[in-house]
N, C-alpha and C positions, 0 to 999 in steps of 0.2 A: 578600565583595567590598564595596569600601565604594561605596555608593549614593548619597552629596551629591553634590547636583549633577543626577542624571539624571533626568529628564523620571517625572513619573505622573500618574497620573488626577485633576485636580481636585475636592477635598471629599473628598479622603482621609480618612477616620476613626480616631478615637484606638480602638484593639486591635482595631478591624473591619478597619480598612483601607479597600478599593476593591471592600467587601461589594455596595454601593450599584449598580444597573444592571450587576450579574453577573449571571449564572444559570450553575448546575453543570452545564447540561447542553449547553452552548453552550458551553465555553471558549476555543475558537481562534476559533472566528468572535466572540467577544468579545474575544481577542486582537487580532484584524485591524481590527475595529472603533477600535478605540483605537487601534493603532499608526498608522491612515491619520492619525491625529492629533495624536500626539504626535513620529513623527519615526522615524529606523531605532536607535535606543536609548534604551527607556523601562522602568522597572519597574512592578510590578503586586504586591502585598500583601495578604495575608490574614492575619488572626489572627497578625501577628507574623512571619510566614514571609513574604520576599518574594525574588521572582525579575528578574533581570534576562533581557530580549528585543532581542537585535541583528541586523536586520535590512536594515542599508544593503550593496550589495554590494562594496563596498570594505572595511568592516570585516568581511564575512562572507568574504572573499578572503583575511585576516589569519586567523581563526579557520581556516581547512581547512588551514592552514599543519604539516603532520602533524609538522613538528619543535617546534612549539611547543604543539601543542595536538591531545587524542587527545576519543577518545568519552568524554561520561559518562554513567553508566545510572543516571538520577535519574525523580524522580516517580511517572509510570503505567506506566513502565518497569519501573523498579527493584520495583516493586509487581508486575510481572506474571510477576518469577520466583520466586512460589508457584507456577507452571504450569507457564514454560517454564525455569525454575532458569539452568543455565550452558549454554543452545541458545544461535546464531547470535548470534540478536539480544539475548538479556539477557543474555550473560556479561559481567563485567569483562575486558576487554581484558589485563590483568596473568591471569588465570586460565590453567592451561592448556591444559586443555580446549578455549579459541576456538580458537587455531591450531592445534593438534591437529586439530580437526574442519574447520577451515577450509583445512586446506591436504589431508585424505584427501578431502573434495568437490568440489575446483575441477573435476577430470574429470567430474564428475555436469554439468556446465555448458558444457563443451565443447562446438564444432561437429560433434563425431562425436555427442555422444550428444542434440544438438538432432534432429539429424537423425533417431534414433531415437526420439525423443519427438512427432514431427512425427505419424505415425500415428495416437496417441494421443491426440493434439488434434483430428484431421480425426473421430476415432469421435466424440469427446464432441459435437463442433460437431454433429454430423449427428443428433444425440440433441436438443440445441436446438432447430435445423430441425425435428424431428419433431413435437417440442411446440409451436411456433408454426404448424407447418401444422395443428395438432389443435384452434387457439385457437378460441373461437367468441364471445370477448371480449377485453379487453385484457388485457396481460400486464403483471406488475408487470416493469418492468423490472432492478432492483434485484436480486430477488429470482431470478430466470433468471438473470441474469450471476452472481449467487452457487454456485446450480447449476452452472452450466457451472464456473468455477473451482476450485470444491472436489473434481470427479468428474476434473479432469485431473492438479491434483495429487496424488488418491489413487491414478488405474491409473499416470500415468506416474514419481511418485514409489516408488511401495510396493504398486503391485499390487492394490491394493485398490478395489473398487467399492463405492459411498456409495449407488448407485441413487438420486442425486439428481435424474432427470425420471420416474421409478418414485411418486414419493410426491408428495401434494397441499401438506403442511407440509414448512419445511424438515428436511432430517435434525436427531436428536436434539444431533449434537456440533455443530452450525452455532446452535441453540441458546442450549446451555450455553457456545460461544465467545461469542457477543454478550452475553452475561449477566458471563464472565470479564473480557472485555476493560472495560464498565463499569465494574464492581466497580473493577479495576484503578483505570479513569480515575480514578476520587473519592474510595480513601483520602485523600486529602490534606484532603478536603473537612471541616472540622470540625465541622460542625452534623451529630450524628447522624441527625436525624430526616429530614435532608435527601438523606442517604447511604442508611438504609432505603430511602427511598421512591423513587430515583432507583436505585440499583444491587444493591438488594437486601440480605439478610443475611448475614452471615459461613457460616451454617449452608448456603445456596444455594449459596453459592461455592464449598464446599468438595465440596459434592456436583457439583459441575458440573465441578471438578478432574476428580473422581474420576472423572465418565463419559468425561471426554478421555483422563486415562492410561488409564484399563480397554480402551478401545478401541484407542488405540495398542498397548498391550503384546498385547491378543490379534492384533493384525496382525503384529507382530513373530515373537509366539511361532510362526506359520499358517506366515510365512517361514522360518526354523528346524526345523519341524516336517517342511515340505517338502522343505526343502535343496534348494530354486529354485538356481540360477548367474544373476544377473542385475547389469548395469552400471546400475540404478538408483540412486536413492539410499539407499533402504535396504540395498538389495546391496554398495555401495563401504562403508557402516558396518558391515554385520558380518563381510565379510570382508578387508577393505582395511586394512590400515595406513601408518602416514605415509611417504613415501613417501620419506625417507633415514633415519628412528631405527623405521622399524617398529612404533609404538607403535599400540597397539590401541584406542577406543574402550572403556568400562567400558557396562553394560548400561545403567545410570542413565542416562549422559550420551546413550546412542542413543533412548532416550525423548523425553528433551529438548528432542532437535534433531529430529525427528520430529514431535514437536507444534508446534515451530516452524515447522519448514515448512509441513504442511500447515493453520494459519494464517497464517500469514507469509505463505504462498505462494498463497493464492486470497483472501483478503480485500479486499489491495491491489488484486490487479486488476481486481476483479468492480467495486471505485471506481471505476476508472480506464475500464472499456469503459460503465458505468453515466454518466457523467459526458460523455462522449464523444458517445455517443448523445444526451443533451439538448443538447448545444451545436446537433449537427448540425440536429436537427430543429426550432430555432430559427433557423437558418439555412438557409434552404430551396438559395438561389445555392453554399453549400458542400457541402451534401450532394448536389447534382447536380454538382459536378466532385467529388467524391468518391467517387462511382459511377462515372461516366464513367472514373474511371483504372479502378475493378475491371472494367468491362467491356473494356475496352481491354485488361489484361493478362492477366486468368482467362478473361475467355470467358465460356461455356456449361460450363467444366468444376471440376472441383476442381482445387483447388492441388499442387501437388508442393511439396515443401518449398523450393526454390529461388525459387516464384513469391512466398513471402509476402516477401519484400524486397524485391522489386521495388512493392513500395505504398508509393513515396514520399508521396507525399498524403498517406495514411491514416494513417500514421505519423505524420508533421505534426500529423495532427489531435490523434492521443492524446497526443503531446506538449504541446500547446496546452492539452485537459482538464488536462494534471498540472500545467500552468503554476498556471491559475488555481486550481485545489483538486488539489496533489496528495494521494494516499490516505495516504499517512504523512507526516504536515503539520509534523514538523518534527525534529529532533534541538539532541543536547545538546553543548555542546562543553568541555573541562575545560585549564586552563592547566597543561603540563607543567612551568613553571619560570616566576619574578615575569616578569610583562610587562606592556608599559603597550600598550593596545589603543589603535589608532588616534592614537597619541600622546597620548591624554587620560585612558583609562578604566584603572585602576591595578588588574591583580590578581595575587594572589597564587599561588602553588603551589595547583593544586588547586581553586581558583575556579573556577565553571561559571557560564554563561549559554545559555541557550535561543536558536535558531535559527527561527522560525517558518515555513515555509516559504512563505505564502501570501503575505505580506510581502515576503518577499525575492523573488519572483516578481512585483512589481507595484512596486518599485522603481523612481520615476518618473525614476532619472537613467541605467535602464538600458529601461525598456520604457514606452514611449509608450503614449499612450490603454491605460493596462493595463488594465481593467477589460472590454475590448473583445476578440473571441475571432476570434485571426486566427493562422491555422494558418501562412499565411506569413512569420509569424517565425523559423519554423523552415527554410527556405529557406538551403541549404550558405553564400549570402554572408552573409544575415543574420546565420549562429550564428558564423563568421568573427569577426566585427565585434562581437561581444558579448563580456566580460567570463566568464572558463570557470567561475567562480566564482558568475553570479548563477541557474544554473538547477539544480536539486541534487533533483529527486525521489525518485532513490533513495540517498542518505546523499551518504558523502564519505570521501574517503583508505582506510587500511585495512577501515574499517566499513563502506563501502557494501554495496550489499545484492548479495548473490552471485547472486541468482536473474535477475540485471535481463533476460540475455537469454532467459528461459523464458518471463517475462513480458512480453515486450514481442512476442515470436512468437505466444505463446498470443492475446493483444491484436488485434494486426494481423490472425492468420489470423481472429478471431472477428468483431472487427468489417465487414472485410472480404465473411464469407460475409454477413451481416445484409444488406450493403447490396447485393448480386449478387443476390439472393432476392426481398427484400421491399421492398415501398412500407408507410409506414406512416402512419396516422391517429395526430394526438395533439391534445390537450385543450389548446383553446389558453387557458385558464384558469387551467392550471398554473404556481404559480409554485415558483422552487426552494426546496426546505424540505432543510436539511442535518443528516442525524444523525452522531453524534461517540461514537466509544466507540476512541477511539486511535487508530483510522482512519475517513476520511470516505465516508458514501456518499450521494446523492440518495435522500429519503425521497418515497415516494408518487407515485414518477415511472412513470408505465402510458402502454404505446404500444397501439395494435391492428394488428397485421400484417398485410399484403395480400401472398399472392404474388404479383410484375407477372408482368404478361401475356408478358412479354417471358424470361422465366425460366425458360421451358420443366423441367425435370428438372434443373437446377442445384439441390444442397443434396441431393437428395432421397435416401431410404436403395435402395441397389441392393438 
């Protein structure tokens, strides 16, 4: 794509680039730093390699345009299928394998089989509860909503239990996933010594591959070995095919997506209830209308799967966290044929440009005081009156993300119980520190839980 003209970082350097006031380990929030300043289309260059970032929501209205522009699997992406190969999220779009897999799961996401996941989700939650009523200090909050997400996508995904509020350290593949998805993040990165020290060795990586497949494949083989009948998702992959050409998944490619999910599938959200939680307890006025609906509509009781929709608010809220940081911060978008973007930005077949998502989320000619956390944006007139294009946390057109309504129930029911439960103490010291390894989570974010007085036996295990 040719670049005169658009907007970059002043004191650009001859073969460095915009080395100067980077850090590899910080790159989107050094993204967003810069773009508040340079405009919604600027680029950004390294060693020769440079990317274009468009982030106005009118030009990003033009890119989700699926006739003219599809996904492209570039950078930490494209890098991260030495793991997840041709799953969900790293296949090329032309592959396959995507629709193939992507049209035998859509039932895995249905409202029949939410319903049957809803279960699933109230044991895990009640496993959190346990642990927070066991606390007798604070709790990394981060690190529990990792928990919680990783143990629902393995029983209600694949049957499998991680015994992640069993162990004091996170399980082994939670891990070797944050060590992968690094790695991933900073090939690009060309200062070796800078790569060592920030994402490890190639030799790590590959071991860390291998504990994720080994573990996946012996969950598979356990399925198999049983000959379970189950509408999960492992079950619709090994006995499901497409569902007009019959076409079978290959063993390979049920790996793949398998791994994917179950990162794919609790990383993002353990961000998103992670993120949630700090807003709220920065805001004291919205965390108390934010109980006040849980007590309103749960009660004293557990949820039935009908009552977690009904948490308008709270919903709100986790909408509002994905605003400002959501967990997958951004995608890529590739021209399927010459077009002049926005009437100005000329690219050709096949040109790609990055989509930031934090950026496009704080687009000050669609969202006022953005930098400011108000759940009422999300208010049915408000999203009315918005642009359907400037709020995108989980992709766009055919790529978006297939799991959004697992995620956004597992979210609502989890956050939901936190706040029917517990009063919490937090540090009011804490300021946010953001870690990046291709999804975002609050680092070093610790609440202390009080069950209130008023809680009676809500939460607690029968």
């Amino acid at each position: 794509m040719d670049t005169s003209g658009i907007p970059h970082r002043p004191g650009r350097l001859p073969v460095l680039g915009d080395v100067l006031g980077s850090s590899p380990g910080t790159p989107l929030q050094d993204t967003v730093r810069l773009g508040k300043r340079l405009g919604p289309v600027f680029t950004r260059k390294f060693f020769g390699f440079e990317a274009v970032f468009v982030a106005g929501a009118d030009l990003v209205t033009e890119l989700n345009d699926e006739a003219k522009f599809g996904k492209h699997v570039g950078l930490g992406v494209e890098k991260l299928r030495a793991l997840g190969g041709d799953g969900l999220f790293t296949a090329h779009t032309h592959e396959p394998n995507w629709r193939l897999a992507h049209d035998i799961l859509q039932p895995a996401f249905s409202a029949e089989a939410m319903r049957r996941y809803h279960p699933v989700m109230l044991e895990v939650t009640r496993e959190l509860v346990a642990a927070w009523d066991a606390a007798s200090g604070p709790v990394d909050v981060s690190a529990d909503m990792t928990r919680l997400t990783l143990e629902t996508i393995g029983r209600a995904g694949f049957g499998y239990r991680f015994g992640s509020f069993e162990r004091a350290e996170p399980h082994p593949f939670v891990t070797a996933m944050i060590r992968a998805l690094r790695y991933a993040q900073l090939q690009n990165v060309k200062l070796p010594f800078v790569k060592r020290a920030i994402a490890g060795t190639r030799k790590q990586n590959q071991a860390d591959i291998a504990l994720m497949t080994g573990l996946v494949d012996e969950v598979i083989e356990s399925r198999r070995q049983d000959g379970e009948a189950s509408r999960d998702l492992l079950g619709l992959m090994l006995t499901e095919g497409h569902p007009v050409t019959g076409e079978r998944l290959d063993p390979v490619n049920i790996r793949n997506q398998a791994i994917t999910f179950v990162v794919a599938g609790h990383e993002t959200t353990s961000g998103a209830l992670s993120f949630a939680l700090y807003y709220l307890t920065r805001h004291p006025e919205l965390l108390a209308k934010a109980r006040a609906e849980v007590d309103a509509v749960w009660g004293d009781r557990e949820p039935a799967f009908s009552d977690v929709a009904k948490l308008r608010y709270v919903r709100r809220v986790l909408d509002e966290a994905l605003r400002l940081w959501p967990t997958a911060p951004g995608y890529f978008r590739e021209a399927r044929e010459d077009v002049v973007l926005g009437g100005k930005y000329r690219m050709r077949k096949g040109d790609w440009v990055i989509v930031p998502l934090p950026l496009l989320h704080r687009d000050p000619a669609v969202w006022p005081d953005a930098e400011v956390f108000d759940p009422d944006r999300f208010e049915p007139a408000a999203v009315k009156k918005r642009p359907a294009q400037a709020y995108k946390p989980f992709g766009t057109g055919e790529r978006a993300c297939i799991g959004r309504q697992f995620a956004l129930h597992e979210a609502v029911l989890a956050l939901g119980t936190v706040l029917q439960r517990y009063d919490v103490e937090i540090d009011p010291g804490y300021e946010l520190k953001i870690v990046e390894s291709l999804t975002l989570k609050p680092s070093g974010f610790m609440l202390r839980p009080r069950v209130r007085a008023a809680a009676g036996n809500v939460g607690a295990l029968g």
